[in-house]
C-alpha positions in Angstrom: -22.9 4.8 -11.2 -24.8 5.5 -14.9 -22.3 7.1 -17.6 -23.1 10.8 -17.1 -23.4 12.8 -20.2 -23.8 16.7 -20.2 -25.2 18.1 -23.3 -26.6 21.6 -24.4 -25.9 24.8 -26.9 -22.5 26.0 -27.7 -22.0 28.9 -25.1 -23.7 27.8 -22.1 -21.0 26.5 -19.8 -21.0 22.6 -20.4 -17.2 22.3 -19.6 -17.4 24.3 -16.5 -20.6 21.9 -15.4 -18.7 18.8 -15.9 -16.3 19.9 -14.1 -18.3 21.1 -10.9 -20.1 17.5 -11.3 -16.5 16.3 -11.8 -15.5 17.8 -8.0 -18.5 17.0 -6.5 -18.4 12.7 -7.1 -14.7 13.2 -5.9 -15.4 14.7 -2.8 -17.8 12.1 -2.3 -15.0 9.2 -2.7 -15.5 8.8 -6.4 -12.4 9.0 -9.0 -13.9 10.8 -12.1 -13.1 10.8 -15.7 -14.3 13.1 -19.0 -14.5 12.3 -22.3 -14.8 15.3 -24.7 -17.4 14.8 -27.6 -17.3 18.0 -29.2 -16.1 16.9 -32.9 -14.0 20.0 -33.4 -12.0 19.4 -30.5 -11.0 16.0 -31.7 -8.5 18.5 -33.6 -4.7 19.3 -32.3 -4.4 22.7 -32.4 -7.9 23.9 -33.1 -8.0 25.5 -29.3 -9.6 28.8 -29.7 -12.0 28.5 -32.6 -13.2 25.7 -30.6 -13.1 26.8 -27.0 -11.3 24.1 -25.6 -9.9 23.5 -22.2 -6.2 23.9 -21.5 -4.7 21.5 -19.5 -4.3 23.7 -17.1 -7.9 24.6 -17.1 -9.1 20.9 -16.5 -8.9 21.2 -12.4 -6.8 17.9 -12.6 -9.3 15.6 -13.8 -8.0 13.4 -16.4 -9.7 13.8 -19.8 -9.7 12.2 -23.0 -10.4 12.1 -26.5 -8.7 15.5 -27.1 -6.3 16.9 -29.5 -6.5 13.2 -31.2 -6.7 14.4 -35.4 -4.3 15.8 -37.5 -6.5 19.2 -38.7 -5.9 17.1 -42.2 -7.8 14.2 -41.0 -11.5 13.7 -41.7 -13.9 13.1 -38.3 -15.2 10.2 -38.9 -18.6 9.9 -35.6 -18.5 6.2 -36.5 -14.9 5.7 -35.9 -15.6 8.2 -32.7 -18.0 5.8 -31.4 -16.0 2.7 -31.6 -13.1 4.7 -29.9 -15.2 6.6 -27.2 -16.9 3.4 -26.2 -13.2 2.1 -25.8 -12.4 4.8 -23.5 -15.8 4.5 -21.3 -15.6 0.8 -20.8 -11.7 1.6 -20.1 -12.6 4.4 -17.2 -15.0 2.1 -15.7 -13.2 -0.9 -15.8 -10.8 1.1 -13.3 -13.1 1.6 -10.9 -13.8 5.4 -12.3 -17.0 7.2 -13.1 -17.3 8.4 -17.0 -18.5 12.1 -17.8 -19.5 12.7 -21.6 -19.5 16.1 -22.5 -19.9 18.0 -26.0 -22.8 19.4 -27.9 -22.1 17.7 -31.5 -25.5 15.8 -30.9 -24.7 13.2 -33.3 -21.3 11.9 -31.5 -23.2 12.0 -28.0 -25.9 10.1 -29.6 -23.9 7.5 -31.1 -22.1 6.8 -28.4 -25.0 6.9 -25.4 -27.5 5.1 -27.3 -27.7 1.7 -29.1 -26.6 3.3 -32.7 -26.1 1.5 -35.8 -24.7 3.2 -39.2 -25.6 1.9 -42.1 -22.6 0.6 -44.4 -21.1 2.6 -47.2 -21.1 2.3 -50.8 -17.5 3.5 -52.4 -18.3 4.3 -55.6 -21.7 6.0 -54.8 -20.0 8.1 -52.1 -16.9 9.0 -55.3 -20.4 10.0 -57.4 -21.6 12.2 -54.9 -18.4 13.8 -53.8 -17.5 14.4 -57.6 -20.7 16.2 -57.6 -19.8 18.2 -54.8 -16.9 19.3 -55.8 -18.4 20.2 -59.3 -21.6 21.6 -58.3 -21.2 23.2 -54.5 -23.2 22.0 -51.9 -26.8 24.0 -52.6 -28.3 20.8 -55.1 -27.2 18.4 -52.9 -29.2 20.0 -50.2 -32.1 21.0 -52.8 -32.3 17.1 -53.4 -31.7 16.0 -49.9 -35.0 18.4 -48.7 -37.0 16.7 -51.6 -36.6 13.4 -50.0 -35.6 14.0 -46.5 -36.8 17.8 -45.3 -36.2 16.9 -41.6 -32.8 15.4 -42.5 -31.9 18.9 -44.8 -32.6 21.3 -42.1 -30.9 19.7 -39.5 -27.9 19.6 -41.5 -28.3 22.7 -43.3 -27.3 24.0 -46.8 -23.0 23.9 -46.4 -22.1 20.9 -44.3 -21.6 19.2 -48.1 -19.4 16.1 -45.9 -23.0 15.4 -44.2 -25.2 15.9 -47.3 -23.1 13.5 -49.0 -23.4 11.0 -46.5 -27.1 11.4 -45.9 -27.9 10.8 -49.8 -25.6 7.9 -49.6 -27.7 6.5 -46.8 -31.2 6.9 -48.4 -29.8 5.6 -51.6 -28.1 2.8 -50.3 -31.0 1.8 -47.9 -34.0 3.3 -49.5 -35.4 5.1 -46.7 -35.1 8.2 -45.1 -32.0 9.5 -43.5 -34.0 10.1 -40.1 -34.6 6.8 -40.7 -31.1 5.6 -39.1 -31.5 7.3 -35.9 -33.3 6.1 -33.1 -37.1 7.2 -32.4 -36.9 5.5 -29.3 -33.2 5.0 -28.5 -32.1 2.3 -26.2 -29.6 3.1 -23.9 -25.7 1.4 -24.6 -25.8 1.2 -20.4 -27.0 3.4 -17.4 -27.3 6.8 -18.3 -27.8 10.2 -16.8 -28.3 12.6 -19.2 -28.0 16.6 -18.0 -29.0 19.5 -20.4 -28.1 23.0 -20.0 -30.7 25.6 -21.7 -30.4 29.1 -22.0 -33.4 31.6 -23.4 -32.5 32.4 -27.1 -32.3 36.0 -26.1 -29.7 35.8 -23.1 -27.8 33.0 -25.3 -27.6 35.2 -28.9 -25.7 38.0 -26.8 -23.0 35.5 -25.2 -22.6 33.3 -28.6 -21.9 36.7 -30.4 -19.4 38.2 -27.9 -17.5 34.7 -28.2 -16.6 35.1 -31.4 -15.7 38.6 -30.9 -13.6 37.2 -28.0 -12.0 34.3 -30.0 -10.6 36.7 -32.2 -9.0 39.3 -29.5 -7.8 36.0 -28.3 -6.0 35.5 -31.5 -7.8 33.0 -33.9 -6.4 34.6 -37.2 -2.7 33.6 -35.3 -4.2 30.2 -34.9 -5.3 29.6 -38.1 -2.1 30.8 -39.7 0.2 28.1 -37.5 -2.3 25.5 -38.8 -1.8 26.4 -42.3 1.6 24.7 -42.7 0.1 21.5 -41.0 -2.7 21.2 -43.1 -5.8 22.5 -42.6 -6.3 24.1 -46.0 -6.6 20.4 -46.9 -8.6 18.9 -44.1 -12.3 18.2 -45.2 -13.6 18.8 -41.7 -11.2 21.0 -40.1 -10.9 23.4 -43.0 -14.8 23.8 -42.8 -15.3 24.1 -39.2 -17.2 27.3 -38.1 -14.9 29.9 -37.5 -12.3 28.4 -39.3 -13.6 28.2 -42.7 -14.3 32.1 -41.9 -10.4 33.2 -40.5 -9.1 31.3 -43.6 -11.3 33.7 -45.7 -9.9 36.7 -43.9 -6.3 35.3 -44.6 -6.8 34.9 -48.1 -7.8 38.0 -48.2 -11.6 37.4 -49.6 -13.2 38.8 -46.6 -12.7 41.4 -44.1 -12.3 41.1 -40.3 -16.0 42.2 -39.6 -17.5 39.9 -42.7 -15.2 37.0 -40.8 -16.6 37.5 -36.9 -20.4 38.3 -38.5 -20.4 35.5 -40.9 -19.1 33.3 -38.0 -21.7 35.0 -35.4 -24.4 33.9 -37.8 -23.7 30.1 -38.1 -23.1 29.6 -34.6 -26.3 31.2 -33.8 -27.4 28.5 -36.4 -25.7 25.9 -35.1 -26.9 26.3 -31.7 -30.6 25.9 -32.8 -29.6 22.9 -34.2 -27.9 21.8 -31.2 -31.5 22.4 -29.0 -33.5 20.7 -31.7 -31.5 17.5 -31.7 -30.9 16.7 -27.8 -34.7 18.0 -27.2 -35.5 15.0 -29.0 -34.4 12.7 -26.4 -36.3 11.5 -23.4 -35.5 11.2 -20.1 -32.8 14.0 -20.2 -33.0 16.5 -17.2 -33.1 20.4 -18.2 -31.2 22.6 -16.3 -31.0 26.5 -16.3 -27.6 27.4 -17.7 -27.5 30.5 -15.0 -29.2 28.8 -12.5 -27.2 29.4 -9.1 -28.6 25.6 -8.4 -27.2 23.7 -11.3 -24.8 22.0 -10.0 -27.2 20.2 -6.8 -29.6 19.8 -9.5 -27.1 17.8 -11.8 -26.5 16.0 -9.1 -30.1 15.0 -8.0 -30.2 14.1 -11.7 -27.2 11.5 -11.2 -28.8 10.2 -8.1 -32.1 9.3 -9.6 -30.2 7.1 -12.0 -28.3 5.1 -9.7 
């Protein structure tokens, strides 16, 4: 059996999928694991904000590589790939089929394809988070788009953790950071990779009631127990979407509505950048995310690779 990874936009059922793929190998005989690779759900106690399974929710299936950071803990995707591949190897060493699923496109990537990072420079990295600090993240990204415009929009104008380490890589290697990721990636071993799509206009209406859901849920209740642990100090955490934006509302320098629509808006973002990054990859199969047939075709997909 190939490693099985499930991939798409935020919002359009990628949990629910694995799952249902999950059920289906174990009817047939199979033992079945998952392995989350959603970087914000690395993160103990970031369950709301980040839509993440309960327990009780996970239909028995054993799944790992959740609720593994302190929310004052920086995600690193390197040290995720060395532990994830730990995990796989692990699952299928007993015998047991491995199901990948998460949309942060660089963590799938660097664990289902032959992927290298480059090494790290630590007094460059001190020089370009001093600048950060000092100057905010807009001429970081103004410099990043003069000599990586591919690289700037797919990371965008905040994320100043990523703009950092893309300038570190193209000064430290002298070429663009595109330049690190594989063109024509090489698989790390057997691979069936499904894709959920979803029309932008049917997906913008679920990704915005979400966050108007996660906060009837009780995100600003989250946020505040997360507070005392941390968070305020964590350099990814802190910054993750929907969190940076209830930590706002706590302090008091935005409103509810300015929090959900400020949120709304970079998940809408994010997700195009989620679709641009896994379209890139060959041989991944596209499913409809409403399509009654997904789960047959998912499986059809997992059949051709075996």
């Amino acid at each position: 059996m190939p490693l099985i990874a499930v991939v798409g936009a935020t919002g359009t059922g990628k949990s629910a999928l694995a799952l249902d793929i999950a059920e289906q190998l174990i009817g047939d005989g199979r033992s079945v694991e998952i392995v989350n690779a959603d970087a914000s759900q690395l993160y103990r106690g970031m369950d709301i904000g980040t839509a993440k399974l309960a327990p009780g929710e996970r239909r028995g299936i054993r799944h790992h590589l959740f609720d593994v950071l302190e929310v004052t803990e920086e995600a690193s995707v390197a040290r995720y790939q060395t532990e994830a591949r730990a995990v796989i190897t692990g699952i299928r060493e007993r015998g047991a089929v491995p199901i990948l699923v998460g949309g942060s496109g660089l963590y799938v990537s660097a664990v289902v394809y032959d992927f290298r990072f480059p090494g790290t420079d630590a007094a460059l990295r001190a020089r370009l988070e001093a600048e950060l600090s000092e100057r905010g993240p807009g001429l970081l990204h103004q410099r990043l788009k003069a000599l990586d415009a591919n690289a700037a929009e797919r990371i965008g104008s905040q994320n100043g953790r990523r703009l950092v380490r893309a300038l570190e890589i193209i000064e430290i290697t002298g070429e663009p950071h595109a330049a690190s990721l594989p063109d024509e990636p090489v698989e790390w071993m057997p691979l069936a990779m499904v894709g959920l799509t979803l029309d932008r206009a049917d997906l913008v209406p679920r990704l915005d009631a979400r966050v108007q859901q996660m906060w009837a849920d009780g995100m600003l209740a989250e946020v505040e127990t997360l507070i005392p642990l941390g968070i305020e100090r964590g350099v990814t955490a802190s910054r993750a979407i929907g969190y940076a934006q209830a930590l706002a509302q706590l302090r008091g320098e935005i409103d509810e509505a300015e929090a959900i629509d400020q949120t709304q808006a970079l998940t809408r973002r994010y997700a195009r950048r989620q679709v641009s990054w896994f379209k890139r990859y060959p041989n991944t199969t596209w499913i409809g995310a409403t399509d009654a047939a997904r789960v047959a075709s998912a499986m059809r997909a997992v059949g051709d690779r075996r």
